[in-house]
N, C-alpha and C positions, 0 to 999 in steps of 0.2 A: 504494500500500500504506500508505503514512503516513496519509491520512486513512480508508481500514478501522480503522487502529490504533488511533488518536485515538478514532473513533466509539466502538469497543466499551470502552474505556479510562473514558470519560465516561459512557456509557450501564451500566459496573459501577459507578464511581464512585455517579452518581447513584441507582442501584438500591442500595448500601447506607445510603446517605444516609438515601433514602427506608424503608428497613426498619427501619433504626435509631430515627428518629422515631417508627414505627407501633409499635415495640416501646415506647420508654418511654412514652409515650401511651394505651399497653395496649390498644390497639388489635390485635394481631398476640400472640397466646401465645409460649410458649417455642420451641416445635417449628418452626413457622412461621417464627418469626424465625431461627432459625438456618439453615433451608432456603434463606431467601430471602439470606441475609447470604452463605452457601455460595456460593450461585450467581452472585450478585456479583462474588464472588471468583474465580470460573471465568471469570466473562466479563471480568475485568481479567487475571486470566492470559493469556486466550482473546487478549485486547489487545496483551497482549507479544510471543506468540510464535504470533504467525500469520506464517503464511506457506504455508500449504497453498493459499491462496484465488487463487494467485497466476497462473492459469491464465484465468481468469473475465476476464470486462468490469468495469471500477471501477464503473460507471452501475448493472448487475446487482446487483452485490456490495454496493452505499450504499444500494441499494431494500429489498433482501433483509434489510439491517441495520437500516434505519427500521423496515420493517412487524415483525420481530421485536422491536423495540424497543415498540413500539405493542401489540403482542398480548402479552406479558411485563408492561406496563402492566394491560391488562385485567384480567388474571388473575392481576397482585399486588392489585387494588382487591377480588376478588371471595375472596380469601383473606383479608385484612380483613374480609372482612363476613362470612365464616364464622368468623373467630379473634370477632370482636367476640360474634358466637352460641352460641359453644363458651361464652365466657366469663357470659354470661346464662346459659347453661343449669346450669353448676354453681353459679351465685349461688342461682337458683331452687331447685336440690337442694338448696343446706343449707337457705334459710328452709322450704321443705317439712321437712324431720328436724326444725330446730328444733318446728314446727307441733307435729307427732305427738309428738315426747317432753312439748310442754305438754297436749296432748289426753291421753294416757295419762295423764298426771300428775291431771288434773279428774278422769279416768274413776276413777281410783284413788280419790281425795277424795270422789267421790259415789258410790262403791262404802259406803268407811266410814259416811260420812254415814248410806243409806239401812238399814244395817244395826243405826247406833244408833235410829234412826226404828223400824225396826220391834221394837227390845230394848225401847223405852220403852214402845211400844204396847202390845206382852205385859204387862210388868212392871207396868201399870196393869190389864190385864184380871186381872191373879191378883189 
């Protein structure tokens, strides 16, 4: 049982480690980071107060702890790369709004423009 403990102890450990860098990094958003920090922190708890496991084979129970450690891996890299995508895509939002409020801004400008263009043009045929 001490080394189940150990493992999951280590493996929250290093899973808040690891989010904690992804967040200030800005890698990992807000929501994200604090899901994965959560759960860190379940699996250090998870670490203390096990004892449910205690029925199992160690052999079992150390494999079942890797591969979940391994696959927890995956799918914190692959939330990275969707926080990293969240985050390009409302970059992209504002320079689009910026975009449109300078376009509206010309269209306005050569709204006036064409309308002194065509005041002057009258103003000479009379």
């Amino acid at each position: 049982m001490g080394v189940l403990r150990l493992t999951l102890i280590i493996l929250g450990i290093i899973f808040l480690i690891i989010s904690l860098n992804a967040y200030v990094r800005q890698r990992l958003t807000e929501e994200m980071g604090l899901l994965w920090g959560g759960f860190a922190l379940f699996l250090i708890l998870l670490g203390v107060f096990v004892g449910f496991f205690s029925r199992a084979d160690k052999p079992v129970i150390i494999a079942g702890v890797i591969l979940l450690g391994l696959l927890l891996l995956v799918v914190f890299f692959l939330s990275t790369a969707v926080s990293v995508l969240i985050m390009k895509n409302r970059e992209l939002a504002m320079q689009v709004s910026l975009l449109n409020q300078e376009n509206e801004r010309i269209l306005h400008m050569l709204g006036i423009v064409t309308k002194e263009i065509k005041k002057n043009k009258e103003d000479r045929e009379n």
